[in-house]
C-alpha positions, 0 to 999 in steps of 0.5 A: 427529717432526722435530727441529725440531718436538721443540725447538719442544716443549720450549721451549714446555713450558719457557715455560709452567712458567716463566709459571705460577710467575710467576702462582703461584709466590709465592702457593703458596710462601706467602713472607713480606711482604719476600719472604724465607722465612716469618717467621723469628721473634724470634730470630736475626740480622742480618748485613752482606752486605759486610764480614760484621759481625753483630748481634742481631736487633731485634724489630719491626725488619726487618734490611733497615731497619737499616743495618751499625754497621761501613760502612754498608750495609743488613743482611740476616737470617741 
């Protein structure tokens, strides 16, 4: 086998993994509405990707709607 034909191999082999998990991968990874891991629960917190500031978690309220008290920015779950 040529060295051409092997590296043609591999990437088409690496082309195929990659298009199926993009028709897959989500739906077999069973992640959670905002795309983030599963429900993460009531608990925990939610923190500014910019300045660091933290807070409580509000039930019912994704941290990705909640802008940071401190500067502003939109807040991620910790």
């Amino acid at each position: 086998m040529t060295t051409f034909y092997k590296s043609f191999l591999k990437i088409q082999t690496e082309n195929i993994l990659k298009l199926k998990y993009f028709i897959w991968g989500d739906f077999l990874s069973k992640r959670g509405r905002m795309g983030g891991s599963k429900a993460a629960g009531p608990g925990g917190s939610c923190k500014c990707p910019k300045c660091g500031k933290t807070m409580k978690h509000q039930v019912g309220i994704p941290c990705s709607q909640q802008n940071c008290p401190k500067c502003g920015t939109k807040m991620v779950r910790k």
